[in-house]
N, C-alpha and C positions, 0 to 999 in steps of 0.2 A: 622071798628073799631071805636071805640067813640072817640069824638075831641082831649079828653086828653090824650092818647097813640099818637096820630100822632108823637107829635115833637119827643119823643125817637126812637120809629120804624123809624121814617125819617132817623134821624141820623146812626143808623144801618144800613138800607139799602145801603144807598151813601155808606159806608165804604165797603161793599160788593159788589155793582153794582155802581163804580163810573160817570158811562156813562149816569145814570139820570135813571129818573122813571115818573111812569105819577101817578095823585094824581085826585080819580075824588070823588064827593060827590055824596053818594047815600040815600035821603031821610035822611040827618043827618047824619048819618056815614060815613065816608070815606074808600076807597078804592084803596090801593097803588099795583100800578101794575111794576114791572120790564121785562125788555126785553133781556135773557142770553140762552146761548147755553149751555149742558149740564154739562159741569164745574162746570158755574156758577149757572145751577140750585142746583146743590149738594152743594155748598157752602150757597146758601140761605135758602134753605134746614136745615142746618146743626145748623144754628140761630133760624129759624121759622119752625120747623116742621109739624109746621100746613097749612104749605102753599099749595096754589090748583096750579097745571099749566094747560095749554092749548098749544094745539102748536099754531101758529104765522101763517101768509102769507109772501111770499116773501120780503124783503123790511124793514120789521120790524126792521132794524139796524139805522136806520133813522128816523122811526116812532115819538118817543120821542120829535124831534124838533117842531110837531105841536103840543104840550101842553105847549112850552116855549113863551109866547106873552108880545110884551111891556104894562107896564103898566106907569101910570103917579102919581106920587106921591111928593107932595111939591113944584110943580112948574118944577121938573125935567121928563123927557124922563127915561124910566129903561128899558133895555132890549139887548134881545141876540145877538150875532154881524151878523147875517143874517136877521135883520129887521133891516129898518132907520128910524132917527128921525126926524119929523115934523119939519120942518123952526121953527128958534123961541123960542124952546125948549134946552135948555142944556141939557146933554145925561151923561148917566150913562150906560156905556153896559158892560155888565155880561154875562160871557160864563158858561150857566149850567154844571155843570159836579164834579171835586172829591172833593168839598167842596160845606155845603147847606147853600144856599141865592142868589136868582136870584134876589130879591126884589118883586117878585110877591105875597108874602107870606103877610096877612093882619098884622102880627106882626112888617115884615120889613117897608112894607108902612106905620103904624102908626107912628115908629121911626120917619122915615121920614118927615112925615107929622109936627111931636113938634118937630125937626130941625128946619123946616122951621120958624115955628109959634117962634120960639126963637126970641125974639128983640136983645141979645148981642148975640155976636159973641165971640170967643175969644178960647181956644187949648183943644180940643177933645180927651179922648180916649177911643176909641172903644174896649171894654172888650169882647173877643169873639169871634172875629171879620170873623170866616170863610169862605164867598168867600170873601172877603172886599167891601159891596155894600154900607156899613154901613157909612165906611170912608172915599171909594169914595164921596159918597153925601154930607156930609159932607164938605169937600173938597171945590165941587162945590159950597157947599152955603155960601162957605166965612167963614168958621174956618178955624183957623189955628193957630199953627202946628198942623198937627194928625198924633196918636200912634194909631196903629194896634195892639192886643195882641191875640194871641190865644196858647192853651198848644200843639195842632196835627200840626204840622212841613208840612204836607198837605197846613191846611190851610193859614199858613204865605206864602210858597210858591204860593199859587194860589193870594193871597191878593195880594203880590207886582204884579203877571202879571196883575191882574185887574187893578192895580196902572198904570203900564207901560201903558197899554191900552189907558187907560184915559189919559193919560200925566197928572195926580196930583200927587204932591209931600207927600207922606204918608211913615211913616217909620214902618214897620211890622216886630212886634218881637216871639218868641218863649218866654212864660211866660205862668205860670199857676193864674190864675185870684183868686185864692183862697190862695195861698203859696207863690208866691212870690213879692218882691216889685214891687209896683204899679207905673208907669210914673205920675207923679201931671198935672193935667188937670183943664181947669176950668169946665170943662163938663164931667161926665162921661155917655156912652153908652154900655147897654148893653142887650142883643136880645137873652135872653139865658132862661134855665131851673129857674120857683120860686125859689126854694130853693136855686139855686146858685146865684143867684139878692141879696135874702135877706142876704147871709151872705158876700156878696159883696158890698152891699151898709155901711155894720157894717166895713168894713175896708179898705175902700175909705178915702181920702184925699179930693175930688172934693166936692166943695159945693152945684152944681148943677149935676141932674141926669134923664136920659131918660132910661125910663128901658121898657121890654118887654118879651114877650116868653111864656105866660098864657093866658089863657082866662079869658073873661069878669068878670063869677063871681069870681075869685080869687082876692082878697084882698090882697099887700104884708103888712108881719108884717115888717115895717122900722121905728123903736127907732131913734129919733136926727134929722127926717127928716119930712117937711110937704108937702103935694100936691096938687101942684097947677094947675094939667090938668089931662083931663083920654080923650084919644080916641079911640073908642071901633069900630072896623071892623069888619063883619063876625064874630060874635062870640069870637073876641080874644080884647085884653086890650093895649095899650103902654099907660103909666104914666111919668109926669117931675119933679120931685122933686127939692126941695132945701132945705137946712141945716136949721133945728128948730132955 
């Protein structure tokens, strides 16, 4: 499928196959593969009727963990809790599974990356926040306090175990990012669909803003706000903004 369906089909998928998926690129297009037993194919099924299967080998229930690999991003260690982290390295580990953000994703790493490049420091929130890799890191890099928000009750729950995990103090709430009141930050993050950025950033508090979740050529339209970084990975965009 072409780069700009991934992030929705992603999302889809997870909610159907929470146990992960493998994401491989083929000459440009990507190609998402899930790993279910006849249930679950009729449930994916039931979403994508277009979908091919294949049976599996033995084992295949396990499979999935060798497409989870640490990456490094902003100075930090990211990855799943059956790899370890380099001496040296602060760690962010994330257990792939029923909310998506392992940090391997060029959207997440860009975040990341204008975290780091931030010179002030000061109380984060993570608009979106579904595995919470976002706020973890975050976290690590010396903000603080940080607010977790997401609307799927999934993800607040998986965000504080990521939290527990980590031993950082992040508070994860149930809020819809569009309706209802917003925590005051001096930073806001968010890793999500264009159009929900843009009408997120129109009714933000925070004067400063790390946004993501589009590819490169996508432009946001953001009224009141100027931009003062773009870093472009693999084909996708993260932007830092601050109040015109």
């Amino acid at each position: 499928m072409p780069e700009a369906e991934v992030e929705p089909t992603l999302a889809a998928l997870l909610a159907l196959v929470p146990e992960g998926l493998e994401e491989v690129d083929r000459d440009g297009d990507v190609e998402l593969a899930v790993y279910v037993d006849g249930a679950g194919e009729r449930r994916v099924r039931a979403v994508f009727p277009e979908a091919e299967s294949w049976p599996v080998e033995p084992g295949w229930g396990d499979r999935w963990r060798a497409f989870h690999h640490a990456i490094v991003a902003g100075g930090l260690w990211i990855g799943p809790p059956w790899e370890e982290a380099p001496a040296g390295l602060d760690a962010v580990v994330v257990d792939p599974g029923r909310a998506f953000g392992t940090g391997a994703h060029p959207t997440t790493r860009a975040c990341i990356e204008l975290l780091a490049r931030e010179k002030r420091r000061g109380s984060v929130l993570d608009a979106g926040c579904g595995s919470g890799v976002l706020a973890v890191a975050a976290a690590r890099l010396g903000y603080a306090p940080v607010v977790a928000v997401d609307r799927d009750e999934v993800a607040v729950e998986v965000t504080r175990a990521t939290c527990r995990r980590n031993g950082v103090a992040v508070e994860a709430r149930l809020a819809d990012v569009l309706a209802d009141a917003l925590p005051s930050a001096d930073l806001l993050v968010a890793n999500i669909e264009l159009d929900v950025v843009e009408r997120l950033l129109a009714r933000t508090a925070s004067p400063r803003a790390i946004t993501s979740g589009y590819t490169s050529g996508n432009r946001l339209r953001a009224p009141g706000w100027t931009l003062v970084d773009r870093l472009e990975l693999d084909g996708w965009a993260a932007d830092a903004w601050v109040r015109s």
